[in-house]
TIVEXDREN-91507 format. One record per residue: residue in one letter; x, y, z of N, C-alpha, C, O in turn. Coordinates in steps of 0.05 Angstrom, whole numbers, plus 32768, in hexadecimal, padded with zeros to 4 digits. Each point is the difference from the previous one (the first is absolute). Example, Ala and Ser with C-alpha at 12.3 -4.5 7.8 and 13.67 -1.06 7.14 Angstrom:
2
A81087F8E809C7FEE8018800080128018800080158000800D;S7FE480157FE58010801880017FF18016800E800A80168004;
***
This chain:
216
X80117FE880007FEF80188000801280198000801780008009;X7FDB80177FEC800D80127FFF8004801180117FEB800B8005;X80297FFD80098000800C801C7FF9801F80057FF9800A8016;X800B80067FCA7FF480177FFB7FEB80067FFD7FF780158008;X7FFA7FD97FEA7FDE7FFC80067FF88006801C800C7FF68012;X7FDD801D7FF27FF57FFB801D7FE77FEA7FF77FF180017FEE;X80117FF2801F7FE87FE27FFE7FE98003800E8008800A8015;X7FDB7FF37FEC7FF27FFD801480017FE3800A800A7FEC7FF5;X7FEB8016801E80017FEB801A7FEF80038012800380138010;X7FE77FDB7FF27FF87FFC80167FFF7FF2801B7FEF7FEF8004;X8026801C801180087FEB80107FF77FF3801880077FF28013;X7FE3801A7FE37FEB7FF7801E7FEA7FF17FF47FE87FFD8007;X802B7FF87FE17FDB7FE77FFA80027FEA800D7FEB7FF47FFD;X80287FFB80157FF97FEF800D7FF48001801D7FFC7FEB800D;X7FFF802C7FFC7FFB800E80177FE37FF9800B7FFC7FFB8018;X7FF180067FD57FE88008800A7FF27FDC7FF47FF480027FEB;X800C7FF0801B7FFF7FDA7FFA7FDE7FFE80077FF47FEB8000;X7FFD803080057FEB7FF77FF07FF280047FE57FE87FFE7FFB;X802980077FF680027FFF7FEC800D7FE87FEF80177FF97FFC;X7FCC7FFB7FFA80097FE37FF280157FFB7FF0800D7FEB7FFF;X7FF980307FF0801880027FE6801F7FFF801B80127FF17FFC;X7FEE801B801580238000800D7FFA7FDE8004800F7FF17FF4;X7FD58002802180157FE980057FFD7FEE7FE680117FEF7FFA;X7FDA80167FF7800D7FE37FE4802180107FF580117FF07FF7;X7FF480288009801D80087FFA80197FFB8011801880037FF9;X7FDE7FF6802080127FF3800E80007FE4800580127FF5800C;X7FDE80027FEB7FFD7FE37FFB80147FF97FEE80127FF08003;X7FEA801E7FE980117FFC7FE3801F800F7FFF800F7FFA7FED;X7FFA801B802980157FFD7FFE800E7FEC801B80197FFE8003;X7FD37FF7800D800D7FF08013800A7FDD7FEB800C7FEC800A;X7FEE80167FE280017FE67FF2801980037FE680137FF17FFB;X7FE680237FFA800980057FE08014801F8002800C800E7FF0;X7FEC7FF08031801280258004801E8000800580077FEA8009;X8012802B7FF4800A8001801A7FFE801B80087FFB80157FF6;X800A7FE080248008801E801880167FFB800380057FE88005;X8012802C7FFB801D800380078007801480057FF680147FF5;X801F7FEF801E8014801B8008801D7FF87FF7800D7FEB8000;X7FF8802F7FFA80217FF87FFD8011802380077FF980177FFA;X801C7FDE80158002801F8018800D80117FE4800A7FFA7FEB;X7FF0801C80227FFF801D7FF07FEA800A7FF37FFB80188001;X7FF27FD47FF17FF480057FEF7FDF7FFB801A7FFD7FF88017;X7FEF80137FCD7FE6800280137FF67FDA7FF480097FF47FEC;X7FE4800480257FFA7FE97FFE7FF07FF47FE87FEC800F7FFD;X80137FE07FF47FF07FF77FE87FED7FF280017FFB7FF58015;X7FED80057FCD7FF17FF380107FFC7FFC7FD87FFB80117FEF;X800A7FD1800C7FFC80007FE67FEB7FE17FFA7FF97FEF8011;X7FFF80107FCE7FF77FE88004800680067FDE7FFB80147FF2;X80127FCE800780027FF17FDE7FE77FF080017FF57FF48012;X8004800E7FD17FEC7FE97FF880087FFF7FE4800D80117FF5;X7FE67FD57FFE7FFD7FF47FEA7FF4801E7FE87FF18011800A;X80137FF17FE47FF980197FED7FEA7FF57FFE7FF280138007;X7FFC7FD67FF27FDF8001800C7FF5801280127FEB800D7FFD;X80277FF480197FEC800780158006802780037FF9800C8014;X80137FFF7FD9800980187FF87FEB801B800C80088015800A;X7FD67FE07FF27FEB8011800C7FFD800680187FF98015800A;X80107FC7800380058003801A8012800C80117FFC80088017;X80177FFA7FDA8016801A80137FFA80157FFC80058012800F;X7FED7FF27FD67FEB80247FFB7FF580008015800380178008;X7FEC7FD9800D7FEA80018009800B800B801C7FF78012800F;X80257FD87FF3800B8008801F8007801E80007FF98012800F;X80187FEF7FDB800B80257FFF7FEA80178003800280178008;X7FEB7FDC7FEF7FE9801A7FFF7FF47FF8801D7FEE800F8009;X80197FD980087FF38005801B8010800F80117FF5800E8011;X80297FF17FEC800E800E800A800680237FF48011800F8009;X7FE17FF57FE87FF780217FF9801F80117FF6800B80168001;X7FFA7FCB7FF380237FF87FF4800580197FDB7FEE80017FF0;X802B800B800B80057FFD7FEC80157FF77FF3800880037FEA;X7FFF7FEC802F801B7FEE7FEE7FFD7FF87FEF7FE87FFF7FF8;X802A7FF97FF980007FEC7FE680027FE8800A800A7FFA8016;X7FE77FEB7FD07FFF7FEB800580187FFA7FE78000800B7FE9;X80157FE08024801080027FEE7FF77FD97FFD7FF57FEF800E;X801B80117FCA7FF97FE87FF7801B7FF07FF5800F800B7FF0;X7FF57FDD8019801D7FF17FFA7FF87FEB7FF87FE97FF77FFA;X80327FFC800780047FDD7FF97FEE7FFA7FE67FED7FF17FFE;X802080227FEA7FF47FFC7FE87FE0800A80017FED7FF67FF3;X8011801C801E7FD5800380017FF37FEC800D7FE97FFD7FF8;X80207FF3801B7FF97FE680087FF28006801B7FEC7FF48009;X8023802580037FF9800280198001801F800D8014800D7FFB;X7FDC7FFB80127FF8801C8007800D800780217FFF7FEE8011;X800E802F7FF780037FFE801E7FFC80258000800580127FF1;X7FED7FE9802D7FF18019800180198004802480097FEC8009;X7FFB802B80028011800480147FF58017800C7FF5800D7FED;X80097FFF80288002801D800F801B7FFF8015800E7FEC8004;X7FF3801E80008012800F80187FED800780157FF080127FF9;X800D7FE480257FF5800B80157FFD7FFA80217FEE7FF6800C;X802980147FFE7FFB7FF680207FEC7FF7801280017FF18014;X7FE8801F7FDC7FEB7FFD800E7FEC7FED7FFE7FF27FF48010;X8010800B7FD17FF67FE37FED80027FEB80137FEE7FF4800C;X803A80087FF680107FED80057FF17FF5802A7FF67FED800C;X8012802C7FF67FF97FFB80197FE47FEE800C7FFE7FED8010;X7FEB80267FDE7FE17FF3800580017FE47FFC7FF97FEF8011;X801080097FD37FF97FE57FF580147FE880117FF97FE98001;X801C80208009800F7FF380187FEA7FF980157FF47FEB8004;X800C802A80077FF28006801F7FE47FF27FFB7FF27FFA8014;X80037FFE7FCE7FE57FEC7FF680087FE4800A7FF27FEF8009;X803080107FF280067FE0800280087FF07FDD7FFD7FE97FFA;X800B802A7FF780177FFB7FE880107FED80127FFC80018018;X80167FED7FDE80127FEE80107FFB7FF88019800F7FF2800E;X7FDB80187FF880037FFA801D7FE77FD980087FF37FF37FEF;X800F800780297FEE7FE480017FF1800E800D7FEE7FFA7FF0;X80078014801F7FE680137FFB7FF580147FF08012800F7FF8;X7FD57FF880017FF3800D7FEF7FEC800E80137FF27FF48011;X800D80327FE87FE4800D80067FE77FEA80087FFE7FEB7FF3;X7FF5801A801D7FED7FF780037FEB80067FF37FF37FED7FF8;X8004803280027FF980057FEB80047FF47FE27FEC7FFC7FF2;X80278000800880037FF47FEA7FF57FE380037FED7FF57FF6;X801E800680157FFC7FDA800B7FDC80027FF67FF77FF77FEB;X7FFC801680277FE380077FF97FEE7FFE7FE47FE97FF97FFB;X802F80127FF67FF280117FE680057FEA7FE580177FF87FFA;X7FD07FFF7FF780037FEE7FE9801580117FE6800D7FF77FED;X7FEE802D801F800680077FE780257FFB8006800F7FFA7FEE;X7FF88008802580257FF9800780047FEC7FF380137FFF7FF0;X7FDA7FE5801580057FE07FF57FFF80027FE380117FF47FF2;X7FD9801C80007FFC7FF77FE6801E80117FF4800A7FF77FEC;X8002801F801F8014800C7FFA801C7FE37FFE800C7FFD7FEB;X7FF87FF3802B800E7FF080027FFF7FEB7FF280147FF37FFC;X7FD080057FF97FFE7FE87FED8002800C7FE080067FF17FED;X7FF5802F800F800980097FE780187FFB800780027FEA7FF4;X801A801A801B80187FFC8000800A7FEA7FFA801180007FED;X7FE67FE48025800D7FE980027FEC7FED7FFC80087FE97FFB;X7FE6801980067FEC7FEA7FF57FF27FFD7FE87FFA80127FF1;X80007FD9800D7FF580047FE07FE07FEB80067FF97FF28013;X7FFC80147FD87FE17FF980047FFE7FF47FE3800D80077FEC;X7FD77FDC801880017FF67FD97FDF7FEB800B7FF37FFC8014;X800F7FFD7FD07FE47FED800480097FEF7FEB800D800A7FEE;X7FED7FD6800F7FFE7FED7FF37FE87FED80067FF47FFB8014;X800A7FFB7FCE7FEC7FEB800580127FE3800580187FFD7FFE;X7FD47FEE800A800A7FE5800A7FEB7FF17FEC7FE880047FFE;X802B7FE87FF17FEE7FF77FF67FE6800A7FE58004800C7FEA;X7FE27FEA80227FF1800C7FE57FED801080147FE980057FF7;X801E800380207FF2801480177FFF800D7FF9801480097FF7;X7FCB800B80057FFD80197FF2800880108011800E80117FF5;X7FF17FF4802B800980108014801E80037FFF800D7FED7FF8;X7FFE80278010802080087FFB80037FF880227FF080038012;X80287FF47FED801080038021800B80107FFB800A80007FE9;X7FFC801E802C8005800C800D80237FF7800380067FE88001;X800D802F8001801F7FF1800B8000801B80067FF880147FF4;X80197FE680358010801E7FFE801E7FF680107FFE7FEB800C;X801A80227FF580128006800480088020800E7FF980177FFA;X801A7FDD801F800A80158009801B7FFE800780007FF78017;X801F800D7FDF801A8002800780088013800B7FF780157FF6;X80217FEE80268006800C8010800F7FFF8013800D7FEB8001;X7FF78025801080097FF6801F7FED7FF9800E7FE880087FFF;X80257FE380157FEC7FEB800A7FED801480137FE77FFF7FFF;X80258010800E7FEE801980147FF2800A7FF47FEA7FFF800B;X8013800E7FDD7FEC80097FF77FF17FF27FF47FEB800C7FFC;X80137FD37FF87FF47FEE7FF57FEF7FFA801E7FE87FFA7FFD;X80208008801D7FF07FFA80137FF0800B80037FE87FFA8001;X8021801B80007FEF801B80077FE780057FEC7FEC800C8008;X80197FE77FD87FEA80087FED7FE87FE7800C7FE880057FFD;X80227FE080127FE77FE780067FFC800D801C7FEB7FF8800A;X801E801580017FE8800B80157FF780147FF97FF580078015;X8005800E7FD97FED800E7FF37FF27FEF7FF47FE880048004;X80207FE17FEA7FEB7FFB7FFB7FF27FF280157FE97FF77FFB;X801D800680147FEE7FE780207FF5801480097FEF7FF98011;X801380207FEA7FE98012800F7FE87FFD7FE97FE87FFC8006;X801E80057FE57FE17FFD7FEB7FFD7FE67FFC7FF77FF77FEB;X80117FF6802D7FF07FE87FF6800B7FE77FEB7FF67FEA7FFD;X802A80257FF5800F7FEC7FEE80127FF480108014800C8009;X7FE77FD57FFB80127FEF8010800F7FE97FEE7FFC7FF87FE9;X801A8001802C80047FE37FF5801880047FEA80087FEA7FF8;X8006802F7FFD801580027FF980178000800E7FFE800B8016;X80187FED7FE3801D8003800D8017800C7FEE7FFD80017FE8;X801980088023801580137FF380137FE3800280027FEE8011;X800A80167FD5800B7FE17FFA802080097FF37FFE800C7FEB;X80187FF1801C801180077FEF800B7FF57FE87FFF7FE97FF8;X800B802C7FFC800880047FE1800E80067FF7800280187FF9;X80127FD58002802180087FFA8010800E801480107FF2800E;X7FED802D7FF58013801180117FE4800C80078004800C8015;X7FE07FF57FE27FEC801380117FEE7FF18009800A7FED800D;X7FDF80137FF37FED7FF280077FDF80087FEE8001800D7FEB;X7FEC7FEB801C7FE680007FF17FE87FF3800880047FEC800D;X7FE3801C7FF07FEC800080067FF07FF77FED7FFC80127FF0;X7FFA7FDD800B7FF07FF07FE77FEA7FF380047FFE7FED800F;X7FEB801D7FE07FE17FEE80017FF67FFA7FE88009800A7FEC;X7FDE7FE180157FF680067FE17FDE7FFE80047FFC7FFA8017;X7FF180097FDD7FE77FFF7FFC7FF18017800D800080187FF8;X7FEE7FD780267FED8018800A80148010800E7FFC80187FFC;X801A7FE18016801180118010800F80127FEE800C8012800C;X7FF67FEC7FDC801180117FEA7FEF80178000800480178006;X7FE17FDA7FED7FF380177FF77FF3800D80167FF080117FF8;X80117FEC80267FFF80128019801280118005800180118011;X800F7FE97FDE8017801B800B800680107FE8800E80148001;X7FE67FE17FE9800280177FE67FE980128006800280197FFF;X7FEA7FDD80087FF0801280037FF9801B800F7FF980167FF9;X800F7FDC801F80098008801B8014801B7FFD7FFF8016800B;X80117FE17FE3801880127FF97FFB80217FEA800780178005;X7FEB7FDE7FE3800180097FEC7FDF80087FF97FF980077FE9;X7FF67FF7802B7FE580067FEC7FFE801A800C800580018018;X7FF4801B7FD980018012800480178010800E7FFE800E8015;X80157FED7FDF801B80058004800180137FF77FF680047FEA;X801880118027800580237FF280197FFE7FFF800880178003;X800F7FD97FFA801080037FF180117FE07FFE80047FF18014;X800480097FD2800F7FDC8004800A80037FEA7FF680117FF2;X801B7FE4800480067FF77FE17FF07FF67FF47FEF7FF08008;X8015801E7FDC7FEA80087FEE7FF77FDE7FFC7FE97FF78001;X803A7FF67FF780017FE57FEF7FF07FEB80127FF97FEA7FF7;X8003802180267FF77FF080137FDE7FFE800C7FF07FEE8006;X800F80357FF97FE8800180027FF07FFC7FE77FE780038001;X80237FF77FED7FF67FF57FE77FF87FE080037FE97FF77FFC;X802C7FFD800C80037FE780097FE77FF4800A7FF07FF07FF6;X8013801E80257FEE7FFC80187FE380007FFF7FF07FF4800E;X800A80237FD57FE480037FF47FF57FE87FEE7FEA7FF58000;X803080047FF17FF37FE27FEE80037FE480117FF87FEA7FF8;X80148018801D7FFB7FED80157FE97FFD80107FF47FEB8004;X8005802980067FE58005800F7FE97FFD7FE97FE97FF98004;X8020800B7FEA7FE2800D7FE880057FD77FED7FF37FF97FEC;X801D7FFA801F80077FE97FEC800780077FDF80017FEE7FEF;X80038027800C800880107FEA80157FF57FED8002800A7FEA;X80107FDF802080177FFE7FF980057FE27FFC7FFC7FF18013;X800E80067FD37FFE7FDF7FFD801B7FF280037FFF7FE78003;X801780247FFC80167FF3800C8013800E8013800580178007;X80097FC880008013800B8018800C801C7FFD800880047FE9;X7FFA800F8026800B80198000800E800980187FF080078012;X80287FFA7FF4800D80108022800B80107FF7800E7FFD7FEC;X7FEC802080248006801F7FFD800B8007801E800680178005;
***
């Protein structure tokens, strides 16, 4: 970024967490984000994605009342959006970024989770067989603390009977049928803010819209 530019910034959007858009945006940089300091400099707070998901870092910058530039590499392959901000840095810490606790507030809020399953989880439906009904698949990869922390949110609404299972170097959370499609729903129906590719997803899953295997 250009250091002669004055940039806007808004650094008090993680502040006020009743506002659905900060925690699905901290959901999503607690998964797909980083937060870092490095001495001298003011603290960062960036996130890369796939050049698919290119709208979606429009969406973060314009929540953060941002005019950075979104810069594009690795042949156009892949998009990374950055600010500069202590205070950023500080809030989304003090949320529980790296940390094995999380806001309780957040912990609370579907819109934080659906932020974290746009990050690291992916959602799909397949048929079995010559079954006109689709099964439901969801996925969640992570650290095991926060994979806990997402099955007792869901044990407050009633979704039981999952376990955090490890996976290579992380761990994961995995269902398929009626418990799938309890937590897509749960997550994503009238969602004021998710990935576009997902909440798309989540609509031809619920709506049976969709005739083969698909994970997003």
């Amino acid at each position: 970024m250009d250091p002669r530019v004055n940039h806007t910034l808004r650094e008090d959007a993680f502040d006020d967490l009743s506002d659905p858009r900060a925690c699905c945006w901290a959901g999503f940089v607690f998964t797909d984000g980083s937060v870092s300091r490095r001495h001298g400099h003011k603290g960062s707070v960036s996130i890369g994605l796939a050049i698919r998901d290119y709208g979606h870092l429009e969406s973060f910058r314009n929540f953060l009342g941002s005019t950075h530039a979104i810069s594009v590499s690795n042949q156009g392959r892949t998009c990374q959006f950055s600010v500069r901000s202590d205070h950023l840095v500080d809030r989304l810490l003090e949320l529980g970024r790296y940390s094995d606790k999380i806001s309780t507030r957040l912990f609370f809020s579907r819109d934080f989770w659906r932020g974290v399953v746009d990050g690291d989880g992916s959602i799909g439906a397949y048929r079995v067989g010559n079954a006109e009904a689709l099964r439901p698949q969801f996925r969640l990869c992570g650290r095991e603390a926060l994979l806990t922390h997402f099955l007792d949110f869901l044990d407050v609404h009633g979704i039981v009977g999952l376990s955090v299972r490890p996976h290579k170097s992380i761990f994961n959370v995995g269902t398929n049928s009626g418990p799938a499609a309890e937590i897509i729903e749960l997550l994503y129906v009238g969602a004021v803010v998710a990935l576009p590719r997902k909440a798309e997803m989540a609509w031809r899953i619920l709506n049976e819209a969709t005739k083969d295997f698909v994970m997003l």
